[in-house]
C-alpha positions in Angstrom: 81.4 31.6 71.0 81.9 34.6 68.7 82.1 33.9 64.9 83.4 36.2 62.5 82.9 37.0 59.0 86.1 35.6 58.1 84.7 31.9 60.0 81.6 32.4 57.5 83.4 32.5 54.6 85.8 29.4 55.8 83.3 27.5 56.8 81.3 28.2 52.8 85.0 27.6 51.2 84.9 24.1 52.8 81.7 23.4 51.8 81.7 24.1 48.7 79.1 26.8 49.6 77.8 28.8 46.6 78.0 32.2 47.5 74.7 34.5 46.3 75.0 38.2 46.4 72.3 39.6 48.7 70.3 42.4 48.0 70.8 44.1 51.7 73.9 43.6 54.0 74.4 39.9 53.4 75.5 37.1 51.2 73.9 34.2 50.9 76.0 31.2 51.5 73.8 27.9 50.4 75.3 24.1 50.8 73.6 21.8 48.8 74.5 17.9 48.6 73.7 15.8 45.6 72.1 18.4 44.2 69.8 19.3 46.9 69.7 22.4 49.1 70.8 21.4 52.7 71.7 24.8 54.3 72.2 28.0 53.8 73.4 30.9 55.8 73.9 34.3 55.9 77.3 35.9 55.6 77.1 40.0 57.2 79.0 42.4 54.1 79.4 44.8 57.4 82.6 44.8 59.8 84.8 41.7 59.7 83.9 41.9 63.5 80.2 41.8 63.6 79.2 38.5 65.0 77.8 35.6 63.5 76.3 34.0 66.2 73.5 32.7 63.5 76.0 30.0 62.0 75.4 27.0 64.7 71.9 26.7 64.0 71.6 27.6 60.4 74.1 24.6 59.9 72.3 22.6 62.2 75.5 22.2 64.4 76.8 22.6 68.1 78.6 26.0 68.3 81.6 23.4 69.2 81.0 21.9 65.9 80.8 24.7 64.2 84.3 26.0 65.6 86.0 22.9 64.0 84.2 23.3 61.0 85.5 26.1 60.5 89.1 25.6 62.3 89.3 22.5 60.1 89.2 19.5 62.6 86.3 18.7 61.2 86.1 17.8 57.9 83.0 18.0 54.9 82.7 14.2 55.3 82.5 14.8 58.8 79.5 17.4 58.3 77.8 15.2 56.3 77.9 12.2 58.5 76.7 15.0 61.6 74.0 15.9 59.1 72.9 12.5 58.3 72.8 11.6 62.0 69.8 14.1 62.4 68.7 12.6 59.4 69.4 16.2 57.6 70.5 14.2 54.4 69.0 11.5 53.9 70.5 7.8 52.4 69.5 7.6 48.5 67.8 4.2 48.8 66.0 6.1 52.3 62.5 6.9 51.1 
C-alpha cells in the first residue's frame, strides 16, 4: 500500500497529532495520550506523491489499519483500543 502526504497529515488531524517543524525535509507528527508520547511519525515536506510507506510501523499498525485510519473507518478510540491490545498504552491502575 502507497501512503501519501496528504494520508500523513489525515491520519495526524485525527489524532490530534502535534505537528513539529523539522529541521530537514520532514515534520514531525507526535501522538501523545494522557499526556504521554505514544507515536510519532515523520511527515516528507517533498512531493505530495512521495511515499510514506514508514507510517504502518511508526503507528504500530497493519498497513490495512493504517488505511482506515486514515480513510476514517477506524476511529481514535479504535487506535487506542489497537494500541492497548499490544499493550502500547497502558491501563492507569496497570503498573
Amino acid at each position: 500500500m502507497v501512503f501519501t502526504q496528504d494520508d500523513a497529515r489525515k491520519i495526524a488531524k485525527k489524532l490530534g497529532a502535534k505537528i513539529e517543524q523539522g529541521k530537514r525535509r520532514h515534520d514531525l507528527a507526535v501522538f501523545r495520550y494522557q499526556d504521554k508520547r505514544i507515536a510519532q511519525f515523520g511527515i516528507r515536506r517533498a512531493s505530495k506523491e512521495v511515499g510514506h510507506g514508514h507510517l504502518p510501523d511508526e503507528l504500530f499498525i497493519s498497513p490495512h489499519q493504517c488505511r482506515d485510519l486514515g480513510n476514517c473507518p477506524l476511529s481514535l478510540e479504535g487506535y487506542v483500543a489497537i494500541l492497548r491490545s499490544k499493550h502500547k498504552i497502558l491501563d492507569p491502575q496497570t503498573p
